[in-house]
PyMOL commands that place a pseudoatom at each C-alpha (Angstrom):
pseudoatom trace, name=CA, resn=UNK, resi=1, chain=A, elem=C, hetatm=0, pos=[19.487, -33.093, -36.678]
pseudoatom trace, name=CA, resn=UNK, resi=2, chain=A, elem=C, hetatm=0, pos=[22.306, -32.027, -34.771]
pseudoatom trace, name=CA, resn=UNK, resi=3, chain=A, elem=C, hetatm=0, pos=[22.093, -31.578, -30.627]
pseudoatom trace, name=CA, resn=UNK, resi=4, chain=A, elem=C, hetatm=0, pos=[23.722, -28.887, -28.688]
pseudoatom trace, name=CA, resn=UNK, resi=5, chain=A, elem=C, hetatm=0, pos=[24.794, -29.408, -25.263]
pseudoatom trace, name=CA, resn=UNK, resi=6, chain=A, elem=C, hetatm=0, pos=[25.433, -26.846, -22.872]
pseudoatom trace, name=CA, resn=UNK, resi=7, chain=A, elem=C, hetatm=0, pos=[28.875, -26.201, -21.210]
pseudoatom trace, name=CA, resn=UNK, resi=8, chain=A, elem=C, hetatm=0, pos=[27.622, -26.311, -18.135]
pseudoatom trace, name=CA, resn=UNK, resi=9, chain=A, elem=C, hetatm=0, pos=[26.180, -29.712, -18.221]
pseudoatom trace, name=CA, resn=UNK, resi=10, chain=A, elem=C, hetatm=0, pos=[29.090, -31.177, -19.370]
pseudoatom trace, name=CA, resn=UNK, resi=11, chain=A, elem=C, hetatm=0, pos=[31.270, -29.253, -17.159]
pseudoatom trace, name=CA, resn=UNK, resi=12, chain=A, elem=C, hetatm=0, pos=[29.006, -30.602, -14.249]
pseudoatom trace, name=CA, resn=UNK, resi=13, chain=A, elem=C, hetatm=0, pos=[29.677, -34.076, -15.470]
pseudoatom trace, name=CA, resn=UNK, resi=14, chain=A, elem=C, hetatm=0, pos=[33.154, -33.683, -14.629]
pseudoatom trace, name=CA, resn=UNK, resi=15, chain=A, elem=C, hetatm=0, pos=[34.004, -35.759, -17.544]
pseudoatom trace, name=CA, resn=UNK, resi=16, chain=A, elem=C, hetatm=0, pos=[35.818, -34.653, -21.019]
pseudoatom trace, name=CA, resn=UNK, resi=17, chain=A, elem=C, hetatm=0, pos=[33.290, -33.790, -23.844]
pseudoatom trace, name=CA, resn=UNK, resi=18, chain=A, elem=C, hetatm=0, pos=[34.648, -36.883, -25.184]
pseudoatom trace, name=CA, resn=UNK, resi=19, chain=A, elem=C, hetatm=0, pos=[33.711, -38.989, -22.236]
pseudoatom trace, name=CA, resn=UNK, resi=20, chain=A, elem=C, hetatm=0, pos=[30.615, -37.500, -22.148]
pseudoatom trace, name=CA, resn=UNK, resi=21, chain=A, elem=C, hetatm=0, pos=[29.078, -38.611, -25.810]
pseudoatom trace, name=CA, resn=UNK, resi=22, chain=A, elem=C, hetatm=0, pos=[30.459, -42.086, -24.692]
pseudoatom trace, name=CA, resn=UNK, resi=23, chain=A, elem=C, hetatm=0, pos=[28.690, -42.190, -21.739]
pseudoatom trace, name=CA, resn=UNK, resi=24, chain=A, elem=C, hetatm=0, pos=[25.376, -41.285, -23.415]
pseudoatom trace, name=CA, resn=UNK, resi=25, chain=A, elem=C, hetatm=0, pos=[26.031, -43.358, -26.719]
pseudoatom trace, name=CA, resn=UNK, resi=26, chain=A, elem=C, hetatm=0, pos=[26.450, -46.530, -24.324]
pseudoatom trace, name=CA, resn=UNK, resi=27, chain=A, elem=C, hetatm=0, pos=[23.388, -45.485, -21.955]
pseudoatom trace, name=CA, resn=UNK, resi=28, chain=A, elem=C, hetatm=0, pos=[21.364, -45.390, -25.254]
pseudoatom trace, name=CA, resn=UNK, resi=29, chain=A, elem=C, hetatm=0, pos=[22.801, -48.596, -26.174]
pseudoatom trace, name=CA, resn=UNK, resi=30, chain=A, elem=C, hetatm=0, pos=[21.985, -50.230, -22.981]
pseudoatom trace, name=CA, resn=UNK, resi=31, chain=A, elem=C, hetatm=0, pos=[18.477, -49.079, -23.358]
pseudoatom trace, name=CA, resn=UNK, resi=32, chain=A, elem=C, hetatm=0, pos=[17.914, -50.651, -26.465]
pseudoatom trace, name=CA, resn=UNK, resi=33, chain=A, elem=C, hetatm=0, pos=[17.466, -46.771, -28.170]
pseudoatom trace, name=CA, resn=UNK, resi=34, chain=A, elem=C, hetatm=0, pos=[20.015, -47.926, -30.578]
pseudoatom trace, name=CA, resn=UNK, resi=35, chain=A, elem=C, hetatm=0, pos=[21.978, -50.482, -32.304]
pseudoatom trace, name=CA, resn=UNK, resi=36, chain=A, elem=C, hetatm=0, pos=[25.453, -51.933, -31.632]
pseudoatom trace, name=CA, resn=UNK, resi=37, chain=A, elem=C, hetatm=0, pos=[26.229, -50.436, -35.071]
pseudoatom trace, name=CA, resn=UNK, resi=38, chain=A, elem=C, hetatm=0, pos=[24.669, -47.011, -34.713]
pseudoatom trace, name=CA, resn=UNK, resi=39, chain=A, elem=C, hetatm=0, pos=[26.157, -46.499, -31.613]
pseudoatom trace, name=CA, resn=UNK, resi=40, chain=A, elem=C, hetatm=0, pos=[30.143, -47.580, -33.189]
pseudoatom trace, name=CA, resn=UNK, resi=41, chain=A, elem=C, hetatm=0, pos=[29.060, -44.886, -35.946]
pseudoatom trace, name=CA, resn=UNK, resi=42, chain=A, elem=C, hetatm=0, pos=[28.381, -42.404, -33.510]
pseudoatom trace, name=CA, resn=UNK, resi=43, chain=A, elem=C, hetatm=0, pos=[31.657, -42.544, -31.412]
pseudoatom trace, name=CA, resn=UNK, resi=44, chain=A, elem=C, hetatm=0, pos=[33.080, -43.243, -35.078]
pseudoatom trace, name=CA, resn=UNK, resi=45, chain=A, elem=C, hetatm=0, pos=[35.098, -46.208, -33.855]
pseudoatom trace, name=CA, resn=UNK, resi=46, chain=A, elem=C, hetatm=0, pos=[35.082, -50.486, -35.403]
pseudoatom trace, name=CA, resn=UNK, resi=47, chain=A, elem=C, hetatm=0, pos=[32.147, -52.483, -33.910]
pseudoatom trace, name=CA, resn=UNK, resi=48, chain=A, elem=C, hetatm=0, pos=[34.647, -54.297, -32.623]
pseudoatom trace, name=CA, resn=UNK, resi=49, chain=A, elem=C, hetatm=0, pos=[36.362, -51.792, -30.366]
pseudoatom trace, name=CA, resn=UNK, resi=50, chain=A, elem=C, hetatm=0, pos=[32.906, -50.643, -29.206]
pseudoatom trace, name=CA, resn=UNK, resi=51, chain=A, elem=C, hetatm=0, pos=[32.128, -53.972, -28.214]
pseudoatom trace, name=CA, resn=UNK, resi=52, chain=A, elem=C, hetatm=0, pos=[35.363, -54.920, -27.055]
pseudoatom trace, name=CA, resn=UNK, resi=53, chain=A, elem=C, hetatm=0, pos=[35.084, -51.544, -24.395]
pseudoatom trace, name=CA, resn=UNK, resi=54, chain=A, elem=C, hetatm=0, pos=[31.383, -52.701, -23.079]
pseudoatom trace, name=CA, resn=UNK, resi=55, chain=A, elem=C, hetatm=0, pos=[32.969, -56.190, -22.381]
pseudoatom trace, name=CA, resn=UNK, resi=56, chain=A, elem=C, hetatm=0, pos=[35.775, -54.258, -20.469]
pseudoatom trace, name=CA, resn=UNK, resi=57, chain=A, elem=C, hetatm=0, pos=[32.674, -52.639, -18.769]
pseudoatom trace, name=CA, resn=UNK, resi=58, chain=A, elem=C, hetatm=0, pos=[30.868, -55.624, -17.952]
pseudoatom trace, name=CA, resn=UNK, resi=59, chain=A, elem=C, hetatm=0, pos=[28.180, -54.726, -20.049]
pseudoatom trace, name=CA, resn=UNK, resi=60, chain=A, elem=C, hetatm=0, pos=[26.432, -57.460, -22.556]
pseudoatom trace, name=CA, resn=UNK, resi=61, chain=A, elem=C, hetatm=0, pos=[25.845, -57.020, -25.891]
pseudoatom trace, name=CA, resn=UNK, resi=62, chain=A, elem=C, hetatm=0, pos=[22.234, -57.890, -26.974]
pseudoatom trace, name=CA, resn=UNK, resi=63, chain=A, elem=C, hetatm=0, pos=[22.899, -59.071, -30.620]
pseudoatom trace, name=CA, resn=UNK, resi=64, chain=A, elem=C, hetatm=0, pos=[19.626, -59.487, -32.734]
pseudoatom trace, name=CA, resn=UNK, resi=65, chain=A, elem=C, hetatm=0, pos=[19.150, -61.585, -35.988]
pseudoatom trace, name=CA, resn=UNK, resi=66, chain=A, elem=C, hetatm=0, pos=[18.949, -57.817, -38.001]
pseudoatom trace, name=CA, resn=UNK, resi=67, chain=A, elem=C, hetatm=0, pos=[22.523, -57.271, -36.717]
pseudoatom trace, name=CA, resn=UNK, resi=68, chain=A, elem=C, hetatm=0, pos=[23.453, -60.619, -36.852]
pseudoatom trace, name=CA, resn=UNK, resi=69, chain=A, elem=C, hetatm=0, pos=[22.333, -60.241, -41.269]
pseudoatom trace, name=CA, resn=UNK, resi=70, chain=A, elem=C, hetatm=0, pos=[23.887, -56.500, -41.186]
pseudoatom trace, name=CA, resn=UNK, resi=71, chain=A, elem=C, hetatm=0, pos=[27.195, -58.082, -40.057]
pseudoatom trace, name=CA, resn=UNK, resi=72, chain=A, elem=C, hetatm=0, pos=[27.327, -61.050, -42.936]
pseudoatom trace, name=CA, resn=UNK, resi=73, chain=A, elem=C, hetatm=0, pos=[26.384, -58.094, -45.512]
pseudoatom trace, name=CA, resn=UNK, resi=74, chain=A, elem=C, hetatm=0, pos=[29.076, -56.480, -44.616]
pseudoatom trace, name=CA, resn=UNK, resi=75, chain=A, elem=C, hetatm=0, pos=[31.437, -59.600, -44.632]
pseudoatom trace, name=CA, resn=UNK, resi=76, chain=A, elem=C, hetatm=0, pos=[30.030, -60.224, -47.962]
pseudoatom trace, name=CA, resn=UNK, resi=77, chain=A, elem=C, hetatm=0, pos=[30.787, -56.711, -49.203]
for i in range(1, 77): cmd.bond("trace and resi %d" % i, "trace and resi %d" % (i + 1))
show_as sticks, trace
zoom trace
């Protein structure tokens, strides 16, 4: 499923359309509507630099045991 967004809204935003997917990725995140991981995939950046730029924001990162055994999966791949 993709998601159109109209010019306008992000033109009333007053932020970059780059800006703007971050600021809704994070929101989501924040929310608990997705993952640490989904949302790095989404702004197509390292977990690490996603988490790294909520800790810049002051924002925590809620880190569940599913995440926790995605992570050593990965280390083990």
């Amino acid at each position: 499923m993709s998601l159109a967004v109209l010019d306008d809204i992000i033109e009333a935003s007053g932020l970059p359309e780059r800006e703007f997917l971050l600021e809704i990725v994070i929101m989501l995140f924040q929310r608990d509507k997705i993952s640490l991981g989904k949302a790095s995939e989404l702004l197509g950046m390292h977990r690490m630099q996603f988490q790294k730029l909520l800790a810049d924001r002051g924002i925590c990162v809620h880190y569940d045991v599913a995440e926790f055994q995605e992570d050593l999966k990965t280390l083990q791949e």
